[in-house]
C-alpha positions as CSV (number, residue, x, y, z in Angstrom):
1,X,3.0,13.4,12.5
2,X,-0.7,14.7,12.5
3,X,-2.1,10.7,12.1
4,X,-5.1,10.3,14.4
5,X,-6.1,6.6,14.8
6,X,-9.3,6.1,16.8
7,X,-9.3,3.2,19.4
8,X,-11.5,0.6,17.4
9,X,-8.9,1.2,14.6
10,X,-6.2,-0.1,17.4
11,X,-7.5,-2.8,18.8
12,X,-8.5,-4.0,15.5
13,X,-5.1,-4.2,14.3
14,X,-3.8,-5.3,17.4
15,X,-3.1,-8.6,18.7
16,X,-6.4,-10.2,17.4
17,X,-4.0,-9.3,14.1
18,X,-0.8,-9.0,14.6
19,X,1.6,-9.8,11.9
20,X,4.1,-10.7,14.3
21,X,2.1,-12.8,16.1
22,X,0.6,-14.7,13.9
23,X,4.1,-15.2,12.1
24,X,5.5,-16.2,15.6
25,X,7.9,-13.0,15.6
26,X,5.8,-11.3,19.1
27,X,8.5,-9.5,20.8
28,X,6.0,-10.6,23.4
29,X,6.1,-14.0,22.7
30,X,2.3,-14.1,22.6
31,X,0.1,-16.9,20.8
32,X,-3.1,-17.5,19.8
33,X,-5.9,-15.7,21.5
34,X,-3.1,-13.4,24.3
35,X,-3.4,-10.2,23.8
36,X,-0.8,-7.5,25.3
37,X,-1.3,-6.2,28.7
38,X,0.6,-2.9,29.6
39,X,2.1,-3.2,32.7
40,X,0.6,0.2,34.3
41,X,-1.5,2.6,33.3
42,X,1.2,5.3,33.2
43,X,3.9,3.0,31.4
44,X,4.4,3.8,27.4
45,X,4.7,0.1,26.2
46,X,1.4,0.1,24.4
47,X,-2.2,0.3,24.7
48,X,-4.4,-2.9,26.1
49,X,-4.3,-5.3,23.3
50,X,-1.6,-4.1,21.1
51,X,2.8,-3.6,22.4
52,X,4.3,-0.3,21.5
53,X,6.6,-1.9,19.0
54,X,3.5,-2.9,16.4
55,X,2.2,0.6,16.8
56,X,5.5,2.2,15.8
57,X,5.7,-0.3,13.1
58,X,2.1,0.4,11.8
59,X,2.9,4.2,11.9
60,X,6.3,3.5,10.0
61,X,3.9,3.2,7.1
62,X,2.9,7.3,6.8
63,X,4.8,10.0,6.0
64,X,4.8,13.5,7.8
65,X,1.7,14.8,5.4
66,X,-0.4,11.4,5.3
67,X,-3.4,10.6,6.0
68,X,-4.9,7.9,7.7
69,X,-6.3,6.2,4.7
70,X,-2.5,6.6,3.1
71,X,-0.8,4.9,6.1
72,X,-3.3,2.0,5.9
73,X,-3.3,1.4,1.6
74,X,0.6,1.3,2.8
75,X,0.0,-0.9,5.4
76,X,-2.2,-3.5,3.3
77,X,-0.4,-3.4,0.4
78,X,2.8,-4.6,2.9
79,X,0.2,-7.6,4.0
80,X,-0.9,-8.2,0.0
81,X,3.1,-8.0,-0.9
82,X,3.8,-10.5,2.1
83,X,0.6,-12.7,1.1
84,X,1.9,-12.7,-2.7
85,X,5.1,-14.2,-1.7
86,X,4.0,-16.9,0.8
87,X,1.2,-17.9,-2.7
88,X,4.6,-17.9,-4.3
89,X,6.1,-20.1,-1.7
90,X,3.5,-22.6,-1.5
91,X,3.5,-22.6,-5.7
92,X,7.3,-23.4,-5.4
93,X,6.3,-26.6,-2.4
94,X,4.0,-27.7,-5.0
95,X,6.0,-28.0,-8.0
96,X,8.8,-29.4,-6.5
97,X,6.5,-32.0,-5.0
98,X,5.1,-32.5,-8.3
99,X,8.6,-33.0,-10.0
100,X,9.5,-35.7,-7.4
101,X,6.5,-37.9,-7.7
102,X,5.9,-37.3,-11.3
103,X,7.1,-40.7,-12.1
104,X,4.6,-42.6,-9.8
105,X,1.3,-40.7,-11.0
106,X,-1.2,-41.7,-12.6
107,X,-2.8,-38.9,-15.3
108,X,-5.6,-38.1,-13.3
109,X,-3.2,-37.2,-9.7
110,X,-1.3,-35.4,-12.4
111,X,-3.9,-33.8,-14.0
112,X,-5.3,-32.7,-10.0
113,X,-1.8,-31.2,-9.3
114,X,-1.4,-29.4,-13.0
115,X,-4.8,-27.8,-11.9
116,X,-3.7,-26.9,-8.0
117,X,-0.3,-25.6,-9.7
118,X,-2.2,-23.4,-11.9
119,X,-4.9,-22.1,-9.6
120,X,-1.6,-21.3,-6.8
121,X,0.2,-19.5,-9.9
122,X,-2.5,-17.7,-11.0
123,X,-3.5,-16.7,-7.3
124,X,0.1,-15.5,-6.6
125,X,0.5,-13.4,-10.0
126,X,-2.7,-12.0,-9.9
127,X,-1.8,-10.4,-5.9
128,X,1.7,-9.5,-7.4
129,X,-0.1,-7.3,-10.2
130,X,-2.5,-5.6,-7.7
131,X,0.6,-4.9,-5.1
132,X,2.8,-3.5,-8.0
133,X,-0.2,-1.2,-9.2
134,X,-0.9,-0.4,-5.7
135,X,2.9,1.0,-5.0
136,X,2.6,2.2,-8.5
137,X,-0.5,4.7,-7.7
138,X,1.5,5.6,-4.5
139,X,4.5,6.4,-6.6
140,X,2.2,8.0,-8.2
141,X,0.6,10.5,-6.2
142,X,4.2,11.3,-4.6
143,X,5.8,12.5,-8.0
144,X,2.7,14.4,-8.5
145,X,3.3,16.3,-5.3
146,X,7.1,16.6,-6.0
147,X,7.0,18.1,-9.3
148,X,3.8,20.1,-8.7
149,X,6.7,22.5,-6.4
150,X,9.2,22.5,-9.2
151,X,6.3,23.7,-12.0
152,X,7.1,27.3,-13.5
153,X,5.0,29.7,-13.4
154,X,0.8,29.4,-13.8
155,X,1.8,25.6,-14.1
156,X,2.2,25.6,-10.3
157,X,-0.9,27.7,-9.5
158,X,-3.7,25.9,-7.8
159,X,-6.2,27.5,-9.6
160,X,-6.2,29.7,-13.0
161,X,-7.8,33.0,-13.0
162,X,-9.7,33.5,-16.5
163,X,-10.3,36.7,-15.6
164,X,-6.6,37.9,-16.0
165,X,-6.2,39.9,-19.7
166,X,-3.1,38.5,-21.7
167,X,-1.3,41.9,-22.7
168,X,-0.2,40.4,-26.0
169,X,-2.8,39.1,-27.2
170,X,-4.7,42.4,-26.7
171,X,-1.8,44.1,-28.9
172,X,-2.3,42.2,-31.1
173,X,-5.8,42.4,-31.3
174,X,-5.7,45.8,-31.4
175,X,-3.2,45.9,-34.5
176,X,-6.0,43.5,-36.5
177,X,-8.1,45.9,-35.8
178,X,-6.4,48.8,-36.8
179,X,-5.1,47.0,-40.4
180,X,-9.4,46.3,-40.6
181,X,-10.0,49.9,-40.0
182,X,-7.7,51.6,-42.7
């Protein structure tokens, strides 16, 4: 993989972050403001402030020929797609609290939660549509580079040469003229 990330781009990602740890998953069982600490300088478990694991993870993202704006439009479109189905989540919580104190409201509770439903509904299919139209341009762009290997001929050139003389069409240029001529 020919990814370069600089250090910055690390340690922003890292701990002060983390996915994981903010979703309590840390293989490290780290919280709030930890950060990792490799053991030794020589040991491969990570870099100061973020575990091995996460950078594997975060490189899991790219492909052999990406670049490093690819692998992170992969990696936060996984955090928008993640995002889009806690909004989801919390627009489920609400409804069904809604449906179990619906008899006991008055209209103007009622009208509050129709508004907080709406606003959570309308947060949540408004990330879905920019996630699918973000893995949809990705899609995208890897068809494009698929099929532009498989095109026949001049279809799979790079660049076109104007220059080049078309042998037929000179023939039958040649044959107007000729038919002018007699």
């Amino acid at each position: 993989m020919k990814i370069k990330l600089t250090n910055s781009e690390l340690k922003s990602m890292g701990c002060s972050s983390c996915l994981w740890k903010s979703h309590k998953q840390c293989p490290f069982h780290l919280s709030g403001t930890d950060t990792f600490k490799p053991k030794d300088a020589e040991s491969s478990e990570g870099v100061e402030g973020m575990c091995q694991q996460y950078l594997d993870f975060i490189l899991s993202f790219a492909e052999d020929d990406d670049s490093v704006n690819s692998l992170w439009e992969k990696f936060s479109l996984y955090v928008a797609r993640l995002q889009s189905m806690n909004d989801y989540q919390e627009y489920i919580n609400l409804k069904d609290e809604i449906e179990s104190k619906k008899d006991n409201m008055n209209y103007k509770e009622q009208a509050q939660y129709e508004m907080q439903l709406n606003t959570l509904r309308l947060f949540w299919e408004r990330l879905s549509a920019e996630v699918r139209k973000g893995y949809g341009r990705i899609t995208d762009r890897e068809q494009k580079a698929k099929e532009g290997t498989k095109l026949p001929g001049i279809m799979n050139a790079r660049t076109i040469n104007f220059n080049l003389e078309n042998k037929e069409a000179k023939k039958l240029e040649n044959k107007r003229q000729d038919s002018i001529n007699q």
